[in-house]
DOVEXZA-507647 format. One line per 8 residues: number of its first residue (from 1); for each residue z, y, x of C-alpha. Coordinates in steps of 0.5 Angstrom, whole numbers, plus 500, padded with zeros to 3 digits. Layout:
! residues N
NUM = Z:Y:X | ... $
***
This chain:
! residues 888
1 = 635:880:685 | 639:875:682 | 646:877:683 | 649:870:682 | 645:864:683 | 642:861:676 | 646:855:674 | 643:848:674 $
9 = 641:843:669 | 643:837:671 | 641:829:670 | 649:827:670 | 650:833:664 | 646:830:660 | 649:829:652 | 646:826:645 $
17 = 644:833:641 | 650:834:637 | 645:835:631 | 639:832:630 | 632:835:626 | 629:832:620 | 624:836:617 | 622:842:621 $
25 = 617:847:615 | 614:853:619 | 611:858:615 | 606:863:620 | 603:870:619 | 599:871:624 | 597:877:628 | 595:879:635 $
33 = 600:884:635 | 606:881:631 | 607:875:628 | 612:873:622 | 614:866:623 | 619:864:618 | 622:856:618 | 626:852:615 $
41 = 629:846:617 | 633:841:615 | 639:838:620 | 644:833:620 | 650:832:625 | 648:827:629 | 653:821:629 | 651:819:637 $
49 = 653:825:640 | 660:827:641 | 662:832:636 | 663:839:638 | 667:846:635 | 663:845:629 | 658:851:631 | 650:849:632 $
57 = 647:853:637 | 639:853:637 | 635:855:643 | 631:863:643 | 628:867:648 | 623:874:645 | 625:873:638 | 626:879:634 $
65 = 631:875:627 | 630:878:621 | 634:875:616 | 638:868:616 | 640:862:611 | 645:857:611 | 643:851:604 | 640:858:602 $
73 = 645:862:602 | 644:869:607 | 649:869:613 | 652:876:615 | 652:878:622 | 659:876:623 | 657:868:621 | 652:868:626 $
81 = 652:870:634 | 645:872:637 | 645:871:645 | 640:873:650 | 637:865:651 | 639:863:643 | 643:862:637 | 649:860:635 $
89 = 651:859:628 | 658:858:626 | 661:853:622 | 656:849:620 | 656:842:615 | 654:836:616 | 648:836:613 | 645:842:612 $
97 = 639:848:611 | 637:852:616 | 632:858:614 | 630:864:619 | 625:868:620 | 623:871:626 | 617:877:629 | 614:875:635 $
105 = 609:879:640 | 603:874:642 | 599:880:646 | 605:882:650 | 606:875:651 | 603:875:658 | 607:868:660 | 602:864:657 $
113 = 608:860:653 | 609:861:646 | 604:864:642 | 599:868:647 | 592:871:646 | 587:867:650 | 580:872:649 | 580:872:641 $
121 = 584:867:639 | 591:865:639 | 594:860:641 | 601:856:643 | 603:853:650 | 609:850:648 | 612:845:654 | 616:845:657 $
129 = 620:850:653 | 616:855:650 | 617:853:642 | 623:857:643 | 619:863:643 | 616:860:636 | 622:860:633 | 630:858:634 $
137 = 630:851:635 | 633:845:639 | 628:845:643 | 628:839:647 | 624:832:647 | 630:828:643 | 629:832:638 | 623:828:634 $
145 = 622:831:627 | 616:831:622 | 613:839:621 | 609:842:615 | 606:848:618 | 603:853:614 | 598:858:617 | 596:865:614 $
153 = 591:870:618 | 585:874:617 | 580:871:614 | 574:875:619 | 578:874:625 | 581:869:624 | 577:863:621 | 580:857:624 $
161 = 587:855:622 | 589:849:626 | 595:845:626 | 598:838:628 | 596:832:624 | 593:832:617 | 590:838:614 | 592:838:606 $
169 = 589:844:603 | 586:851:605 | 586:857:601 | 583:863:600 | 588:870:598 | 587:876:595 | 589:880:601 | 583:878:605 $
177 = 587:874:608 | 587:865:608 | 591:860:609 | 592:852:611 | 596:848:611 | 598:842:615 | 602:836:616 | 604:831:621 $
185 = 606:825:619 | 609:823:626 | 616:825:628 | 615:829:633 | 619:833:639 | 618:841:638 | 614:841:645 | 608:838:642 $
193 = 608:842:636 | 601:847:637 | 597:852:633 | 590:854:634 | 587:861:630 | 580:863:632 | 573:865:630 | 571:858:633 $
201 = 565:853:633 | 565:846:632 | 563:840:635 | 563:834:630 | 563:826:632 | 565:820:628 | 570:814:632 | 570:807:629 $
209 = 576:803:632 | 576:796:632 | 580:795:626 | 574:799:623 | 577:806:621 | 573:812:621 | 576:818:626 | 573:824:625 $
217 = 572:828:632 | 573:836:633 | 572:839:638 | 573:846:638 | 570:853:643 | 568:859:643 | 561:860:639 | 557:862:645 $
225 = 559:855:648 | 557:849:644 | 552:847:648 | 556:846:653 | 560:840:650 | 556:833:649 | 561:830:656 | 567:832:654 $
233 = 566:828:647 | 563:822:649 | 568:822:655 | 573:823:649 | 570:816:645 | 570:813:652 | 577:814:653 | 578:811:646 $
241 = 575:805:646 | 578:803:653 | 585:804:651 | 583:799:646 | 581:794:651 | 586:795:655 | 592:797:652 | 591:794:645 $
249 = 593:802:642 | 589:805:637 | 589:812:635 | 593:814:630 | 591:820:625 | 584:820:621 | 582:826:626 | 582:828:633 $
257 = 581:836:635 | 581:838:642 | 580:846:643 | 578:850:649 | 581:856:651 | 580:860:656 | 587:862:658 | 591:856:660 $
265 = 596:856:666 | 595:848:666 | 589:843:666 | 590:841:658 | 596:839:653 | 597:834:649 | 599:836:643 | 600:830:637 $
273 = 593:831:634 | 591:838:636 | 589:838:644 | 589:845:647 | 585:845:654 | 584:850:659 | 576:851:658 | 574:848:665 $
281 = 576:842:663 | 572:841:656 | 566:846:658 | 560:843:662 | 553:842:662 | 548:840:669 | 546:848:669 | 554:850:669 $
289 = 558:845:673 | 558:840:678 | 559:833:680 | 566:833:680 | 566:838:674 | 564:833:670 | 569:828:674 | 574:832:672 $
297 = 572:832:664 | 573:826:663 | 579:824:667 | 583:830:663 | 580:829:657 | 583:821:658 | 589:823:661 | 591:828:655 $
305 = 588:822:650 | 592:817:653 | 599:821:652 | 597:819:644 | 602:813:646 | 604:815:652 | 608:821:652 | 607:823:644 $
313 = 609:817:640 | 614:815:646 | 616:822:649 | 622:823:654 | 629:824:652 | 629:829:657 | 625:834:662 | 628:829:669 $
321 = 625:823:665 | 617:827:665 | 614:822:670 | 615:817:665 | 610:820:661 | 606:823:667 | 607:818:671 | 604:813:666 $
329 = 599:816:664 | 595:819:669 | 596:811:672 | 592:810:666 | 586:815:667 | 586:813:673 | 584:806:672 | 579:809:666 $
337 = 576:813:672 | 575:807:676 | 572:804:671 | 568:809:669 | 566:810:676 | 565:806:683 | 572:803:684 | 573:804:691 $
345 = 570:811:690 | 575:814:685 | 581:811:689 | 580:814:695 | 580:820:691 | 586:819:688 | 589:817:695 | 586:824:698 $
353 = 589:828:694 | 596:824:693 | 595:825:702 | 594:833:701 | 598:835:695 | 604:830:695 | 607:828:701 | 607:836:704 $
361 = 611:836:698 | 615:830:700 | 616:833:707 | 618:840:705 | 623:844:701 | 621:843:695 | 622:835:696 | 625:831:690 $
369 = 625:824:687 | 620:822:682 | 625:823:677 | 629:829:680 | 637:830:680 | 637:837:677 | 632:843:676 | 634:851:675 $
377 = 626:852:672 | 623:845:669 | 617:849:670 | 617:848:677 | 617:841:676 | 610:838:674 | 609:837:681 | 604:832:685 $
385 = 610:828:686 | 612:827:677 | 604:827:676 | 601:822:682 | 607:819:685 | 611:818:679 | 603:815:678 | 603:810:684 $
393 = 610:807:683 | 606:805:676 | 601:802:679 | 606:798:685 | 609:795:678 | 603:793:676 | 601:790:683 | 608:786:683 $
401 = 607:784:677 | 599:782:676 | 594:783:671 | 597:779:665 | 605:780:666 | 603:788:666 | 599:788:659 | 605:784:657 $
409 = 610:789:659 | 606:794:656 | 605:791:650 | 613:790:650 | 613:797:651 | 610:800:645 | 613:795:641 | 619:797:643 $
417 = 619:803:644 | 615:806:639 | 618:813:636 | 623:813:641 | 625:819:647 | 626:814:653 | 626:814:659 | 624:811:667 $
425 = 629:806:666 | 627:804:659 | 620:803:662 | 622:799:668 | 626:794:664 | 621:793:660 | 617:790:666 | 622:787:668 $
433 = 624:783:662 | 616:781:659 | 616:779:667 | 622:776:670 | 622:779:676 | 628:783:679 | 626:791:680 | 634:792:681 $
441 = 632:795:688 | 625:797:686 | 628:803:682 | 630:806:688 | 623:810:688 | 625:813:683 | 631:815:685 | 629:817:693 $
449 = 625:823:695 | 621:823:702 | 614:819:704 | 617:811:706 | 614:810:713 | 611:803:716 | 611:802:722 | 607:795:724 $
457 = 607:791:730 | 601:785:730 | 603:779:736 | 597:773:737 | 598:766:739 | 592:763:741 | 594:757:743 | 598:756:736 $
465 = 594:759:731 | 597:764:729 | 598:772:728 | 605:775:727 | 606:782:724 | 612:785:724 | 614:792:720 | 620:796:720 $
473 = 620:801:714 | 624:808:713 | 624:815:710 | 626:821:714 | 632:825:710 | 629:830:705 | 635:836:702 | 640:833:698 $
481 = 639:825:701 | 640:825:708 | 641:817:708 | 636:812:705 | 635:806:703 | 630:801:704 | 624:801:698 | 621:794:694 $
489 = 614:795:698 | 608:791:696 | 604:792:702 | 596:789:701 | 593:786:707 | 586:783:709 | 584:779:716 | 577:780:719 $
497 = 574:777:724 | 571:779:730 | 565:779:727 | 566:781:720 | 568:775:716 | 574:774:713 | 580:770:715 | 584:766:711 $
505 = 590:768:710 | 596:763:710 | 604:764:711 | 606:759:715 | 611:755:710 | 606:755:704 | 602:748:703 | 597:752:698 $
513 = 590:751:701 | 589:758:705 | 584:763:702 | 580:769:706 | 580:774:702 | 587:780:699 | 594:778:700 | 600:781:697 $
521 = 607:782:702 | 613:784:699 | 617:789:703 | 624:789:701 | 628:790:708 | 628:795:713 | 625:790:718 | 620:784:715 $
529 = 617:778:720 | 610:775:717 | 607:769:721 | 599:768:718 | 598:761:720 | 590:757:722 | 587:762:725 | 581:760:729 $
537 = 581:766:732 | 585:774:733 | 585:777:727 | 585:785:726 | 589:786:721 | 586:791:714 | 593:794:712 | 595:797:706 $
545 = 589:796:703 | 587:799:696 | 594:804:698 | 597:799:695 | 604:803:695 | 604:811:697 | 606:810:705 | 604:812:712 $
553 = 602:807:715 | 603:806:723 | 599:802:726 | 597:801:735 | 589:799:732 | 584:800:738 | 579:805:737 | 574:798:737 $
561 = 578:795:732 | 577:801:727 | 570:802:728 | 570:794:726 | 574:796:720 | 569:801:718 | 563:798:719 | 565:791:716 $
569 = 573:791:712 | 570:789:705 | 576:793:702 | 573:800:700 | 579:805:700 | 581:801:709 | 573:802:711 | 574:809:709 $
577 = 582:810:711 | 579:807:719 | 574:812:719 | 579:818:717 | 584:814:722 | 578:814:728 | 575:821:726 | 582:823:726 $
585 = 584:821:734 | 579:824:737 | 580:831:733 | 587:831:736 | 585:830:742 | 580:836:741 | 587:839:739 | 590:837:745 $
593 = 585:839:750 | 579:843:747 | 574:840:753 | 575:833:751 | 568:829:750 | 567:825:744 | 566:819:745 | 559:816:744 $
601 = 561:809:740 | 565:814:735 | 558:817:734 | 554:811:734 | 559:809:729 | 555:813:724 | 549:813:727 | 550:806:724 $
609 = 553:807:717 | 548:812:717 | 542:808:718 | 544:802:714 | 539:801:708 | 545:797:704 | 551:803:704 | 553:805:697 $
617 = 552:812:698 | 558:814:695 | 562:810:698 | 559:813:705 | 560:820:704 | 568:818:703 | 566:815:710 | 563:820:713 $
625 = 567:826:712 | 571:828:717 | 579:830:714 | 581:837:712 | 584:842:716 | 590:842:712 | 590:834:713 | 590:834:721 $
633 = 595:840:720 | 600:835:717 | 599:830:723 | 603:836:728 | 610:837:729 | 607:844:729 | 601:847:726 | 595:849:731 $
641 = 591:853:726 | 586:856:731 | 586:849:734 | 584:845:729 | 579:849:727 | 575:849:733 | 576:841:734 | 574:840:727 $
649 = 568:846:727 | 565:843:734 | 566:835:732 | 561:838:727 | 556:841:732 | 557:835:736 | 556:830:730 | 550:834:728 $
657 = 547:835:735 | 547:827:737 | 544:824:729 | 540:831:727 | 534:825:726 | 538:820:722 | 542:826:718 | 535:830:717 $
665 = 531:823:715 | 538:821:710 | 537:828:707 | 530:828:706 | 530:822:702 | 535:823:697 | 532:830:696 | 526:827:695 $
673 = 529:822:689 | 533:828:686 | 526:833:685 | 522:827:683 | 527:827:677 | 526:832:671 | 532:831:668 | 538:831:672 $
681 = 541:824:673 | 549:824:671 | 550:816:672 | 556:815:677 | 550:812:682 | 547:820:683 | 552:824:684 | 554:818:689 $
689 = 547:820:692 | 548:827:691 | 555:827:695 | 551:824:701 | 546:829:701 | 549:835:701 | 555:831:707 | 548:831:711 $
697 = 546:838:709 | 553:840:712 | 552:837:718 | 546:839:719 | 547:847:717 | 552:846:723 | 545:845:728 | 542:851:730 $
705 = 536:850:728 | 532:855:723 | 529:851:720 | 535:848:717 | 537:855:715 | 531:855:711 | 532:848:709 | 538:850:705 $
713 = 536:856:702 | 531:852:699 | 536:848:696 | 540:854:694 | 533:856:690 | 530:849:687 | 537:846:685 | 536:842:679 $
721 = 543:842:679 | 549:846:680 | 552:841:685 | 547:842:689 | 546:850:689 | 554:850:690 | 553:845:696 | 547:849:699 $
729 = 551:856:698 | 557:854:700 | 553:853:707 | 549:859:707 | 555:863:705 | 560:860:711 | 554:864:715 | 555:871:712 $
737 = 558:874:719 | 552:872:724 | 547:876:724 | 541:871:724 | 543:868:717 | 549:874:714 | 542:877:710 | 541:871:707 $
745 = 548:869:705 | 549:876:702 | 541:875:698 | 544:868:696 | 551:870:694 | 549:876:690 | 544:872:686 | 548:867:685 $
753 = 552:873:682 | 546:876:677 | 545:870:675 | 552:867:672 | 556:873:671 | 557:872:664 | 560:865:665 | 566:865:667 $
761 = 567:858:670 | 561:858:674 | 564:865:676 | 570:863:678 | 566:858:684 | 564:865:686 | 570:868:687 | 573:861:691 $
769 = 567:860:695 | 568:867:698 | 575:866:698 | 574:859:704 | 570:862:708 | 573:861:715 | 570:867:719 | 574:874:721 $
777 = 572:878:716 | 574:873:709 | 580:877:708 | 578:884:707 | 573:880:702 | 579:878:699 | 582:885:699 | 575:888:696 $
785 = 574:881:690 | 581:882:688 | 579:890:686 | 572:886:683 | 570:888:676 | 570:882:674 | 577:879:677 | 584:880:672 $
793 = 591:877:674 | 590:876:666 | 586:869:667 | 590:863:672 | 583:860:673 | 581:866:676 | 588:868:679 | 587:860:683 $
801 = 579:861:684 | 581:867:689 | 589:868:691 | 589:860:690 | 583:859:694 | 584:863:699 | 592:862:700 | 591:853:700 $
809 = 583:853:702 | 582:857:708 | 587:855:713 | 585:859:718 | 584:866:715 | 591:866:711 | 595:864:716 | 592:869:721 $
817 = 597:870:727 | 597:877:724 | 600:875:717 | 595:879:714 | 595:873:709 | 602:872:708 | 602:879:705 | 596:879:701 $
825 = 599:873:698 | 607:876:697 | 603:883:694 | 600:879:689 | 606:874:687 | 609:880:686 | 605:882:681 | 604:876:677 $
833 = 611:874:677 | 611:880:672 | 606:878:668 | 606:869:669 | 611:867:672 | 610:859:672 | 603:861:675 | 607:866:680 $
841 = 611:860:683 | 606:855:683 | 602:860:688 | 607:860:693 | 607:854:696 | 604:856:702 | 608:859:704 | 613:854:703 $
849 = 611:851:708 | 613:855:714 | 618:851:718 | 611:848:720 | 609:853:724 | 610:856:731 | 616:862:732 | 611:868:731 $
857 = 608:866:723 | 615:863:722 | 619:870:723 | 611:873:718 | 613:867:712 | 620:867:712 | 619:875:712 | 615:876:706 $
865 = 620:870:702 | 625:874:704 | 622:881:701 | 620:877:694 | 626:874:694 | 631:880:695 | 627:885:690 | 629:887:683 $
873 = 629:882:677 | 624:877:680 | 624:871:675 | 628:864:674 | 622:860:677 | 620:864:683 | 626:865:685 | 629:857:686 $
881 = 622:855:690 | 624:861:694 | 631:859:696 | 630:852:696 | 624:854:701 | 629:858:705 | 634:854:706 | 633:848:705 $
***
């Protein structure tokens, strides 16, 4: 172990570079085994920065240095001082030449930041830090400079030489070697530098702009995958044209690459010019990928597009400022995917996932703000809480502002900013001055770690019209902030009647015509009082509707008034938050008293969504669905595992025994329509149907009726799409321990096998699918994958599908009372931190969820946190999750 704690980076330290970074040339002589990388820079002292001892010091980690030059003179040892994170140069000018040249190792490179191996390719993943492991540098985002790079391979296994920005010769060299040449014309931080080498096919499109340029698109994969690519691009040519629309920001350079690989710790890079991604994210056709695949292309492919100006052309001034361009950006993909898509749909699942990643985040010992005070590891820090959280509070200014404001603070933004390393308060100033509006309390949010809390209150007064609500807000205390201060809140709300029509919606003291319809309240104190004025009638309130801001919301409906709210609530994202809040109280109370009976208006209430002809089927598969194990966990003081399995597993049986009509004859239908087709349907519209159908098929899989057994082997067999032979072997494989059905789960699963074997993504569903099986024997399937022929620790997408899937998707099986789970996950930690360290922490978050737990799972977590924190040379990542987990 460490013998002293790793010093801290913190926020108040911050200090201007000393010097800055003109022209970077970098001169690459690539190969697996050893790679020559030579760079020249040229420097200058930087007149903001307070002025040091006179020596540079450039960052370094793995590098061997070979030689060393100052305005072309060669530096003798004693000039020059070669540290374990770095370089120092004495004595250097005010205006200067740097020269080095370096070896590197790309196969020993199991980190994956750097230049690393990835199959037959190489390539470079340099955020956070990684660019250090290129070459000595000031590797850190304000330092922006212009890089021509020149790439020289072997021509037979290495055809394809790749760089950012423009290509501006290629050359072939007499030693069966070749070389390329690129520039990019953009300053830039040494993060977004990317290279790419490989024998790769090339997909080519073209994109006009609206000012009328001719972008060529290139997307670069493996050869045997070129099929595989038509979504991607045409996600990519949508992706362009909306930010055109609706951000006025056109692409930049003559042309954009995107390159899949099938190593990468991360989902995509944004590279300026030069996108490398993790294969799932690129890769897809309807034999291949589901559904959600698909949805998850082209929300990454626009998310990586979009940092073009929100993130590459204004970057962070530094790694606490990563919301900034994180935060923005997925902002921005996700208004895309909701365009492209249903809207209620897209946000419930954005909402879903902030729900069951961000606030455990925000409860637990890892908690911080949105822009963090300090790190030890800044790679532990690309959190829910930067990326979708930082999101929300994008969203919230958009929402205070409206529509039109917030184009226009965008638009002064990219004005003002363009070229720039900024951060989170730049941003916000610029709403505020393209908007008028004060957001001095509003910057809180970033500063304040912890889930707010609303706490509301509604009070009718027949005999004057009027409806009161009050709400409270506050934060528990999280580490290192035990005292909160009240948020700026923009809470959405609703009035609906008794039978289902909207009420006006009217502050006493205002003089405007009442409107029904959605209503923006400002929170700003720890406590607020609204009077709705002119009603006719009681109102139920439709709280925080669209989430307008990233809360828990407590409010004492009747169980009659959430299922008005799910049946009736023209707001898509409330009807399916009052089903989840209904479905919710009576699995608690399940909970609580196993013998409880489901109340039969809960299940006429889907009965009648169920029934209704005019639901849209996507928005009712949300609605249908109960919530997850791991939700239902995060509403406990303490978590009753085997508890909430039961509940959840027996509501189910119930739901499906009482509406097995509506549910077959809902199934049959859509089938039907999918087997009529003879191409698969990817419009919004069909997955919608598919979701519905295959929710139906899980209810119905919980029946004991063979012949839905047979149903679903049926699907497994005919399925026209791999979201629907997912959907059906998901189910059969859930049934692999009983005895009537375990045959044909192992007939389904080994089939399923022989045929995908050589596709790497579809296998990883495989190993996923096996891991989130919630019977006794899943663990010691887990310990047979683990020694599978086609597992590797080398592969994080197959790393996630097994040990992530297990450890984050199987509640009941990892935190089996005997801790057999808790020990499978530390032994492989223990191994992955050799190799990828950045993949070994983020695996850990399970188990730093311990204080949630009863004594006896507590005592097996926090041993095995202990035991992997104690032993020799664990890493700088994994070892500050571990001790912010164990003492916080």
């Amino acid at each position: 172990m460490y013998r002293e704690t790793p010093k801290p980076t913190r926020l108040q330290d911050y200090q201007p570079p000393e010097f800055l970074i003109d022209q970077t040339e970098l001169r690459f002589e690539l190969d697996a085994e050893a790679t020559w990388v030579s760079a020249e820079l040229e420097m200058r002292r930087n007149p903001a920065a307070k002025r040091g001892d006179g020596s540079l010091r450039l960052d370094g980690e793995q590098l061997t240095l070979e030689a060393i030059a100052l305005n072309g003179r060669e530096l003798v040892p004693v000039e020059y001082q070669l540290q374990d994170q770095g370089l120092v140069v004495q004595r250097v000018p005010d205006r200067f030449q740097l020269r080095t040249r370096v070896r590197i190792h790309p196969t020993a490179n199991t980190a994956l930041e750097g230049l690393y191996v990835s199959g037959d390719m190489l390539c470079t993943q340099c955020e956070a830090e990684g660019f250090r492991r290129l070459t000595y540098y000031l590797d850190r985002p304000d330092v922006m400079a212009r890089f021509r790079v020149t790439l020289i391979a072997d021509a037979v296994r290495y055809p394809v030489l790749l760089s950012n920005g423009n290509r501006l010769v290629t050359e072939v060299l007499p030693d069966g070697r070749h070389l390329a040449r690129w520039e990019d014309p953009f300053p830039k931080p040494s993060y977004l530098f990317a290279l790419v080498a490989g024998d790769l096919a090339c997909v080519e499109d073209r994109f006009r702009t609206a000012s009328g340029r001719e972008i060529a698109l290139h997307l670069y994969v493996e050869p045997q995958n070129h099929d595989q690519c038509a979504h991607a691009m045409r996600s990519l040519q949508q992706a362009m044209r909306w930010d055109e629309v609706h951000y006025g920001r056109e692409y930049d350079l003559d042309l954009f690459m995107i390159v899949a690989v099938s190593h990468f710790n991360m989902g995509a890079m944004e590279n300026k010019g030069l996108n490398i991604f993790n294969a799932k994210y690129v890769l897809a056709s309807p034999e291949t990928a589901t559904d959600q695949d698909f949805a998850g292309i082209e929300s990454v492919v626009a998310h990586e597009y979009f940092h073009n100006w929100t993130g590459n052309r204004i970057t962070c001034r530094d790694w606490f400022q990563l919301s900034l361009k994180e935060g923005l950006t997925v902002f921005r993909d996700q208004e895309f995917s909701a365009d492209q898509n249903q809207r209620a749909v897209q946000r419930i699942a954005d909402v879903r996932a902030l729900r069951a990643r961000q606030f455990p985040e925000d409860a637990g010992p890892m908690a911080h703000p949105v822009r963090p005070d300090s790190y030890i590891e800044i790679n532990n820090f690309y959190t829910s809480t930067v990326y979708e959280k930082g999101a929300e509070l994008v969203r919230m200014q958009a929402q205070l502002l409206g529509p039109e404001r917030f184009r226009a603070a965008t638009d002064l933004y990219f004005e003002r900013h363009d070229g720039q390393a900024v951060t989170t308060e730049d941003f916000v100033r610029c709403m505020e001055d393209a908007s008028g509006l004060d957001l001095t309390q509003f910057r809180r949010w970033y500063q304040q770690a912890g889930t707010p809390v609303l706490d509301c209150r509604g009070h009718w007064e027949p005999e004057r019209g009027v409806y009161r609500l009050e709400v409270r807000q506050h934060t528990a205390p999280t580490p290192d902030q035990p005292d909160k201060q009240p948020l700026h809140i923009p809470l959405a709300l609703g009035l609906i009647g008794a039978n289902g029509q909207a009420l006006p919606v009217q502050l006493a003291g205002e003089h405007s015509p009442p409107a029904a319809g959605t209503r923006l309240l400002e929170l700003r104190e720890a406590q607020h009082g609204f009077e709705f004025i002119g009603l006719s009638e009681r109102p139920v309130p439709s709280l925080l509707r669209g989430f307008s801001a990233p809360v828990k919301l407590r409010f004492p409906y009747s169980d009659e008034e959430l299922r008005q709210l799910m049946a009736a609530d023209s707001d898509g994202v409330a009807r399916w938050n009052a089903a989840q809040q209904l479905a919710e109280r009576v699995l608690l109370a399940r909970v609580a008293a196993p013998e409880t009976p489901v109340p039969p208006a809960f299940l006429e209430a889907f009965a009648t969504a169920l029934r209704d002809p005019q639901a849209d089927p996507a928005l009712l598969a949300e609605v249908l669905a109960l919530p997850s194990e791991s939700y239902l966990g995060d509403q406990m003081e303490v978590v009753d595992v085997e508890g909430i399995h039961q509940a959840r597993e027996t509501l189910m049986v119930s739901i499906a025994g009482a509406l097995r009509t509506e549910l077959l004859a809902r199934y049959q239908a859509l089938q039907a329509s999918e087997a009529a087709r003879q191409d698969p349907d990817l419009s919004p519209a069909a997955m919608g149907r598919r979701a519905l159908k295959n929710l139906c098929l899980g209810y119905l899989m919980r029946t004991p009726d063979l012949d839905m057994l047979t149903l679903c082997q049926q699907q497994f067999e005919q399925a026209h799409t791999m979201t629907d032979r997912i959907a059906a072997l998901c189910q059969l494989a859930r049934l692999r321990d009983e005895a009537a059905a375990a045959s044909r789960a192992e007939q389904a699963l080994a089939a399923f096998y022989q045929q995908w074997s050589r596709e790497p993504l579809v296998l990883d569903k495989w190993f996923a699918i096996q891991a989130q099986v919630s019977t006794p024997g899943t663990l010691r399937r887990v310990e047979q994958l683990l020694a599978h022929e086609a597992f590797t620790l080398a592969n994080p997408n197959r790393v996630r599908s097994l040990i992530g899937a297990f450890a984050s998707g199987n509640p009941l099986c990892f935190h089996a009372a005997d801790g057999g789970g808790y020990r499978l996950l530390a032994a492989q930690i223990k191994r992955l931190d050799a190799l990828n360290p950045q993949l070994a922490a983020r695996l850990l978050h399970p188990l730093t969820q311990w204080r949630r737990y009863d004594a006896g799972r507590q005592a097996l977590m926090r041993a095995e946190l202990h035991a992997l924190r104690e032993r020799a040379g664990v890493s700088r990542d994994l070892f500050e999750v571990l001790s912010k987990t164990l003492e916080a």
